[in-house]
N, C-alpha and C positions, 0 to 999 in steps of 0.2 A: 039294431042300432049299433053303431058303429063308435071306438073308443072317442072319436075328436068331435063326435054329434054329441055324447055324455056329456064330456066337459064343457060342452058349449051352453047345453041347458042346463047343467048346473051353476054355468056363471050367470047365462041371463037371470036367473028367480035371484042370484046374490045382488046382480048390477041393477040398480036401480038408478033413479034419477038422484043427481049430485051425493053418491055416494062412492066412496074411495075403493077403489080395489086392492091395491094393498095393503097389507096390515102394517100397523105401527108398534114398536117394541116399546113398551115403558119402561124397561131397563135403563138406568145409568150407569155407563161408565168410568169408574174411579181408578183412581190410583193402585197400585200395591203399597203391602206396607216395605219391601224393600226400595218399590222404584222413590216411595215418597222420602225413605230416609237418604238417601243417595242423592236426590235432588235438594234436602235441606245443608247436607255436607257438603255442596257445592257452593251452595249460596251463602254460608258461612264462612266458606275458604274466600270466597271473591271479596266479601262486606272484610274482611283480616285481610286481604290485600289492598281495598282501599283506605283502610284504617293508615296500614302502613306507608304508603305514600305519602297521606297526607302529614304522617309525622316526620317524613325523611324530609317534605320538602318544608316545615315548619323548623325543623334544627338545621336544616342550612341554609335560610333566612337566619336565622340565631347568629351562626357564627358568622357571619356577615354583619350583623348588628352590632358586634363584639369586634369584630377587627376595624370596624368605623368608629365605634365611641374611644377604643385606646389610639387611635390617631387623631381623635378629636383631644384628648388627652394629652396627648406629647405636642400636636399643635398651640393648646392654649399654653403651655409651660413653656417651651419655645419662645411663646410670644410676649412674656411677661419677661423670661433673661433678655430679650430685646428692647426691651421699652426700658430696663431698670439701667442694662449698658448706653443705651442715649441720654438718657436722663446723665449718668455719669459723664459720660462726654461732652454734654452741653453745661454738664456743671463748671467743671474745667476751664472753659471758655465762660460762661460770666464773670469767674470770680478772677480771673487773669482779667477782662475789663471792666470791672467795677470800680469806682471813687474811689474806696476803702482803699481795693487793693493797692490803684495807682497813687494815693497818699503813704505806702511803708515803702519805708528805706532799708534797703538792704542789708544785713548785719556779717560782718566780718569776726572772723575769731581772736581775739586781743592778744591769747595767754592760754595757756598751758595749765592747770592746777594742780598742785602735786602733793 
């Protein structure tokens, strides 16, 4: 008997009907403990980098909120010396045409008091 007629009846009596010829490892696969630390200080470093952007771009929304409400500020001040100067100026102008006004006579200076 020759070595490849051996292996051949050794497989026939293993091969039978619907069974697998090669074997299956039960063994899992895992991590090490360095690759798993090394993959958690990556994912830490990235979750601190999007930390950070989100606060880069939340403080500059901020000051953009802040350079809008002190123009909203000096706008409405603005807008009130505006309305108080009209008002002045239309004052002006009624009481130079009012009744009242146009019934006084003008007064001159008589004298000297000494």
């Amino acid at each position: 008997m020759t070595y490849s007629s051996s292996l051949a009846i050794g497989r026939s009596r293993a091969m039978g009907r619907n069974k697998n010829v090669t074997p299956y490892r039960t063994e899992v696969k895992r991590i090490g403990p360095v690759s798993n630390t090394i993959l958690l200080v990556v994912l830490t470093c990235l979750l601190g980098l999007l930390y950070l952007s989100q606060v880069t771009k939340t403080n500059a929304y901020g000051f953009e909120i802040n350079d809008l409400q002190s123009r909203h500020t000096s706008l409405e001040t603005e807008y009130a010396e505006l309305e108080l100067n009209a008002a002045r100026l239309q004052s002006v102008d009624r009481v130079k045409n009012s009744g009242v006004a146009q019934g006084l006579v003008p007064v001159q200076p008589q004298g000297v008091v000494q």
